[in-house]
Structure formats: C-alpha cells, structure tokens
N, C-alpha and C positions, 0 to 999 in steps of 0.2 A: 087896592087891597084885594077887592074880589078877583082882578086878574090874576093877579100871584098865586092865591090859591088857587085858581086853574089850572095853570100852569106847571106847579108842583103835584097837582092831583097827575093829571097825564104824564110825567116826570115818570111819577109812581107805576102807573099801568105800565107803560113801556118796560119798565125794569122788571115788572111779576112775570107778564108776556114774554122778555127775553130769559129769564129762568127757568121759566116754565118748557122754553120749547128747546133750551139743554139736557133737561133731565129727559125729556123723549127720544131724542136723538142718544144713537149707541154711541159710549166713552169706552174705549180699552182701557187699555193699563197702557200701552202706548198711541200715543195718539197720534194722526196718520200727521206724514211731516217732520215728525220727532225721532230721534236718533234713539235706537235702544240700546240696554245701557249692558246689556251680556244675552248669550246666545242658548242659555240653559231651559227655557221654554221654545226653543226654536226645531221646527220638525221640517228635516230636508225631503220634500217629496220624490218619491220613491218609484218608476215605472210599473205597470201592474204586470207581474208576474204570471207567466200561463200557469194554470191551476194543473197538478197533477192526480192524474185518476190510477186509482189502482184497480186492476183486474185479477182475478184468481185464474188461475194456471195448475198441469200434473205435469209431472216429470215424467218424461220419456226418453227411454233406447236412441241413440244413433242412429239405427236401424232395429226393425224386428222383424220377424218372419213366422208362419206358422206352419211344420212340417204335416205336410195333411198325406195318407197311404195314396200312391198310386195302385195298386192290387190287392184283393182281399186275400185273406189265408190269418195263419197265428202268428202273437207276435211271439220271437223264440228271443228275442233279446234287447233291452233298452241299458242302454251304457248311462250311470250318471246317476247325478239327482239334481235338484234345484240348485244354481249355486257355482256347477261344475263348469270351468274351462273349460272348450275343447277348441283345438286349431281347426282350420279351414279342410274339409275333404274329411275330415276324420268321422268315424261310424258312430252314430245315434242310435239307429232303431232300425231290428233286421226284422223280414217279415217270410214263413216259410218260404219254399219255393219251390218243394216235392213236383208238385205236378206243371211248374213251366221247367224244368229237367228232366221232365218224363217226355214233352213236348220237343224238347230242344235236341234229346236222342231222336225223335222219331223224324224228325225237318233234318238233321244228317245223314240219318239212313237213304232217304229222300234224295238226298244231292248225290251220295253214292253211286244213286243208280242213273242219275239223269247223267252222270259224269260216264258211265259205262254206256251208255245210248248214244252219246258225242260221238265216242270212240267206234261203236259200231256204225254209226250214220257218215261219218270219215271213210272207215273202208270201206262201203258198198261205192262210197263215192268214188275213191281211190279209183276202185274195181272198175265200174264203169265208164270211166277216162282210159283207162287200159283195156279192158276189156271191156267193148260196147254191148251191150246187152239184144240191141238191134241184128247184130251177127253173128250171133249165137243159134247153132247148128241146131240144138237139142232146141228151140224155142219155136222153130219152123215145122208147119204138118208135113207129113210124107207125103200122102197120096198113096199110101201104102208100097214107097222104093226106101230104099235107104237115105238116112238124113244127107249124104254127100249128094246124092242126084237132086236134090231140093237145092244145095247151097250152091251147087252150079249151073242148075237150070232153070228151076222154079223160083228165085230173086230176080234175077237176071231177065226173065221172060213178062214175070209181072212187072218189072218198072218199063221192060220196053212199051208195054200193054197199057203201060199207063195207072195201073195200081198201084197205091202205096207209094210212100217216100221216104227213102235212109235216113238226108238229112235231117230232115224233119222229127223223123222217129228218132234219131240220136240226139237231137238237139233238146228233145222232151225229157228222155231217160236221166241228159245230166241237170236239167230243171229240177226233176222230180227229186233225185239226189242230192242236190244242194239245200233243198226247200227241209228235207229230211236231217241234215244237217244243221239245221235253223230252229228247228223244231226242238229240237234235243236240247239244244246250248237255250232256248230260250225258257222251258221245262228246268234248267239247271239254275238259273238266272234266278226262277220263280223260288226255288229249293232256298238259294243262298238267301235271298231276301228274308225269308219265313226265318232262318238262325239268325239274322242279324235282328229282325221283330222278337224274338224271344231273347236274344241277347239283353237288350234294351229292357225287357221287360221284366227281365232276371235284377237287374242293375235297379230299377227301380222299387225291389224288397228293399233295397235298402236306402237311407236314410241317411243321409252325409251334411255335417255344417258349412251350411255356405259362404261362412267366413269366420274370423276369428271371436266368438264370443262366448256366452255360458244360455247354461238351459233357464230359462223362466219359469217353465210351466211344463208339468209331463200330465200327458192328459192319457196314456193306456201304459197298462203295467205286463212285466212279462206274464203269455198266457191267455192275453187277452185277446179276440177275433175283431175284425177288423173290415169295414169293406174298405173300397174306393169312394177319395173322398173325406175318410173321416180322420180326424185331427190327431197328429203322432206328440210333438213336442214344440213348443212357444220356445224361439232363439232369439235371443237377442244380440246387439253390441253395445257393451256399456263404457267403453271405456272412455266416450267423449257422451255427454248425458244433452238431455232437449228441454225446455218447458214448453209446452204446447200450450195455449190461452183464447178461447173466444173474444176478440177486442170487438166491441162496438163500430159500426160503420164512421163514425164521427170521427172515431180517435184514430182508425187505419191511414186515414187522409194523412196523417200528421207522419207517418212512419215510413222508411224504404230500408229495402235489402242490404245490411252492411250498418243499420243505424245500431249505435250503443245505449240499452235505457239498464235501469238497474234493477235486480230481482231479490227480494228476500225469498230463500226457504222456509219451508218449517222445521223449526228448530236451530234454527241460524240466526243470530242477533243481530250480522251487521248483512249490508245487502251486495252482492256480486252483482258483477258488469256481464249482460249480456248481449250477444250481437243476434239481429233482425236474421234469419236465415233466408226464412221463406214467407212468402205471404200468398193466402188461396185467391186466386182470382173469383171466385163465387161466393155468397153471403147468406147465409140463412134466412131463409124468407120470412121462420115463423119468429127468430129469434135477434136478425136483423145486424149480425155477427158474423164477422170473418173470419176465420181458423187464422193462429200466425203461430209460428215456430220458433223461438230462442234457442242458440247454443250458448251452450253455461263453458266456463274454464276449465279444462281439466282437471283440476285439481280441486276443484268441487266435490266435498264428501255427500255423498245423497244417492238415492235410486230410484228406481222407476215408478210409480207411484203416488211422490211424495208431493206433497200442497206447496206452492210458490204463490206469492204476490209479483204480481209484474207494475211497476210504476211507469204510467207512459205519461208523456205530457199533453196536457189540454190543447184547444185550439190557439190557433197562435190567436192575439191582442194587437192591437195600433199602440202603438210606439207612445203618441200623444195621453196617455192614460196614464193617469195615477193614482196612489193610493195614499191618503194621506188621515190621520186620528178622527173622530167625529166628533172629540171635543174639540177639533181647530173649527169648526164652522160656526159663525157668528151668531145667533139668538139672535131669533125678530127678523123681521123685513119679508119682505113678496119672493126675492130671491136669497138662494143661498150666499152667505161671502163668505170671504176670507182674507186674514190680514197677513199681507206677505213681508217679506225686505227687502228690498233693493239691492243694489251695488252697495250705494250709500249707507245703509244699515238704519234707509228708512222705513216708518211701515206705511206700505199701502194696500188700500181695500180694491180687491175683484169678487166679479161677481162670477161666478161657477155652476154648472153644472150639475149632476150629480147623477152617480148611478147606485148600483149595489153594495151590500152590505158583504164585507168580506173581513175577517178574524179583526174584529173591536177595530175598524177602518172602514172607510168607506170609499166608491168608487169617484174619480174623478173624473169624468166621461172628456171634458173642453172647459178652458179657462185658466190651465194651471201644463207649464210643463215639467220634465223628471228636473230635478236639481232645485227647482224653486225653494226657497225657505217660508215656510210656512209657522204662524205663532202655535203653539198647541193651546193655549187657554187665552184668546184674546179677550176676554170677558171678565178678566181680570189677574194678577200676577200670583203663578203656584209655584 
C-alpha cells in the first residue's frame, strides 16, 4: 500500500514537472513541424534596399560667362535688358573709343611715311647699282686740276700705289644701300603692327555674345565710366539648364558620368531624370564634398537660380540582407529567432542576426535569405 502511494506521488511530480517545463518553452500559433493553415500572417523577406540621400542643389546656365571691359573710356551703349535674346556675335556693350581713333590716324600717318622711305631707300639703291658711287667724278679731290685729271690719273695712280680699293669701296656702297632698304621696310613693319595693335583694341570697346543666349545680369548702365577689368553684362545659355549639387564624398563613390538619378525642383511635384555630366576631381577639404553637375531635359520649366533636390543612392548593401517586420522576431531566448516556412509550409525556427532599425523593420544582417517567408506574429495568430 505504501508502495502504491509512492509511486502515484512520483507519477504526479513528473506530470507538474512535464507542465511546467511547457509553459517555459515558446508555443507559436504554429508549432514548428506543423503545416500552416493560410499565408495571411506570412511576411516574404525582402533584400535591404540602398537607402537614398537626398542632396540640395541650384540650377544653372549651360554655360555662363561674364562680359568684363578690356579698355577704360564711357559706356555710349548697352543693347537689352535682363531677359533679352541675343544670337552669337551680336553687340552688347560699346565702350568710347575717341582717343584709340585719334591713335589709330596717327600709326597710319606713320606707315605713310615709312612706306615713302622704302621707296627712297630702293632708288638710292637702284642708283648705286647703276651708278656706283665709288666712280663718281664730283666725289674725288682735285688737287686743285680739274675733276677729269683726278678720274684718269689720280685713281689709276693710287691703286697702282697701292691706295685704296674699288672693289672693295663698291662693294660697301651697295651694303650700305641695301641695309638702308631694310631699315625703312622694317620702320614700316613696326608702323603696320602699331594699326593692327589699335585695330584689336578698337574691337575690344566692344562687347559681342559668345553664343547664342540672353543677358542675366547688367552690371553698368549707359554713361557709366569703366576701367579695365570691370564687369559689362552676366551671359548666359539657357536653353539646356544644370543643377549643380555638393554630394558628399561617400555618395560620389556611388555615381559616374552618364549615370541617371532623379531630381525634384522647386515648385515641381513630380521628379525629373537627370544625367551625371561632370564630376570635379577635387573635394573640399573644409566641407568634404565634391562639386557634381546634372543636365535636366529640355523641356524643363525652371531657371537659373532655382532650389533642386537631387536623390542619389546610398552605398551599395550585400545581397545576403534583409529586412523583415520586428514583430516577426520571437520574445525571449539569448538569441534572436524567427519562425519561417519551408517548401513544405512547415514552420521552422532560425536563429538570426540582427542589425538596424529601418521604417518599423528591422535589419537582418545573416541567418535569413531575400524570398524566405517569414511568420509576422509568431507569438500568436492576428
């Protein structure tokens, strides 16, 4: 008798003990092994998406330029105003030019005469090819006879004597002639250069569009004095537009020339496609950014100026990453789990990883690949 009730007492224990250590242990709603019964708690994990950063950006000219005076003087005329077309070559801003015209008569008069000096320096040359200067009557002393008794006795007598040399002296005369000839034409040369230096400089009062665009900015009004140097009219070309954007050095990594990311404007709802133009090779030291350049579509209403969001994508992620609800992860235990499905539409528990906190998900670093099905409340059925 007393056995029996031993026996039944231990009976007992064992059965509180095996109770006991069910209720400790985690129960799903499906328990692992067991077919589930619909897919409407079931969350497909998801690869983790690169995060996109947005950057602020201004819009900018195709090109711009800033018409700055080559020579001081008044300005007598500025064509335009902010706004204005003007085609390529076509005249902006004239600047006097009274006194490089007062210049530019005097460098002609100049060449005039060097050109008259050629001509004389030609015939003495002429002259002395024909006539040598060396045998010339009237250039010889007398000796107090007449110039004919020098030219036929007194040459003649000194070179047998050993004085003096014809060839010699004729050979220097048309030296001396030629060199006088050189002189003149190279005096005309100096002439011609000095009008074509005022030419150019006449040409630079004025002020011509380097290409086809409109005025930006007029920075002097007719009347107004001017030196060298200071700023005529801001040109631009608008008719293909830029966003300009400081990108962080992290995100440049991510971008090349020709890539397409998308831009909102301001005051534009939906966002345009724009393409990578340029990218600066140098980074700002203090701000640790790189200049990068977008061209917008044409057909982009907007101008220079105006505020842009540029959306670029974050660093690329490992493939093996996902993101999956934070109510799928199990309550309780050392590590985190989670109850999955099989082929079978079993469930089974892994144990997982875990990273960052991203939009009410959380990160799944290893443990879990994209497509896996995952319970979202395995803690009981919602």
């Amino acid at each position: 008798m007393t056995l029996m009730r031993t026996a039944s007492l231990m009976l007992c224990m064992v059965t509180v003990v095996g109770t006991a250590g069910a209720q400790t242990a985690w129960t799903p709603a499906q328990s692992p092994g067991t077919t589930s019964p619909d897919n409407t708690g079931v969350h497909v994990a998801q690869p983790l998406a690169a995060e996109r950063h947005t950057v602020s950006g201004t819009v900018i000219p195709f090109s711009e330029v800033t018409l700055r005076a080559q020579s001081g003087g008044r300005v007598i005329a500025v064509e335009g105003v902010e706004g204005d077309r003007f085609e390529a070559e076509e005249e902006l801003v004239a600047i006097s030019d009274d006194r490089l015209q007062a210049q530019r008569q005097a460098a002609l008069a100049e060449m005039r005469t060097t050109e008259a000096a050629i001509r004389e320096a030609r015939m003495q040359y002429d002259r002395e090819v024909i006539s040598p200067r060396s045998q010339d009557i009237g250039q010889m002393p007398g000796m107090g006879m007449p110039s004919m008794f020098d030219q036929m006795f007194t040459r003649n007598m000194g070179q047998f004597m050993g004085f003096g040399d014809p060839t010699l002296d004729r050979t220097t005369d048309l030296f001396s002639r030629h060199i006088g000839v050189d002189q003149a034409r190279a005096r005309w040369e100096q002439a011609r250069a000095r009008v074509e230096e005022l030419d150019v400089a006449l040409e630079d009062t004025r002020s011509r569009a380097p290409f086809d665009g409109v005025i930006m900015h007029k920075h002097v009004e007719q009347g107004d004095t001017v030196q060298p140097g200071h700023p005529l009219v801001t040109f631009g070309h608008l008719d293909y537009l830029r966003v300009e954007a400081a990108v962080p050095v992290r995100l440049v990594r991510q971008l090349d020339v020709g890539d397409i990311v998308p831009v909102t404007l301001d005051g534009h709802a939906e966002e345009v496609s724009a393409r990578v133009s340029r990218i600066f090779p140098l980074a700002d030291p203090q701000r640790h950014t790189v200049t990068v350049k977008f061209d917008l579509p044409q057909e982009v209403r907007g101008g220079p100026g105006m505020y842009a969001e540029v959306h670029l994508p974050g660093e690329v992620t490992r493939e093996d990453r996902v993101v999956i609800p934070e109510s799928a992860i199990i309550p309780g235990g050392a590590l985190p789990r989670v109850a999955v499905l099989d082929a079978d539409d079993e469930v089974r528990i892994r144990m997982v990883r875990l990273g960052a906190s991203r939009d009410g998900g959380v990160v799944v670093t290893s443990g879990l690949e994209p497509g896996a099905r995952v319970l979202r409340h395995p803690g009981g059925r919602h």
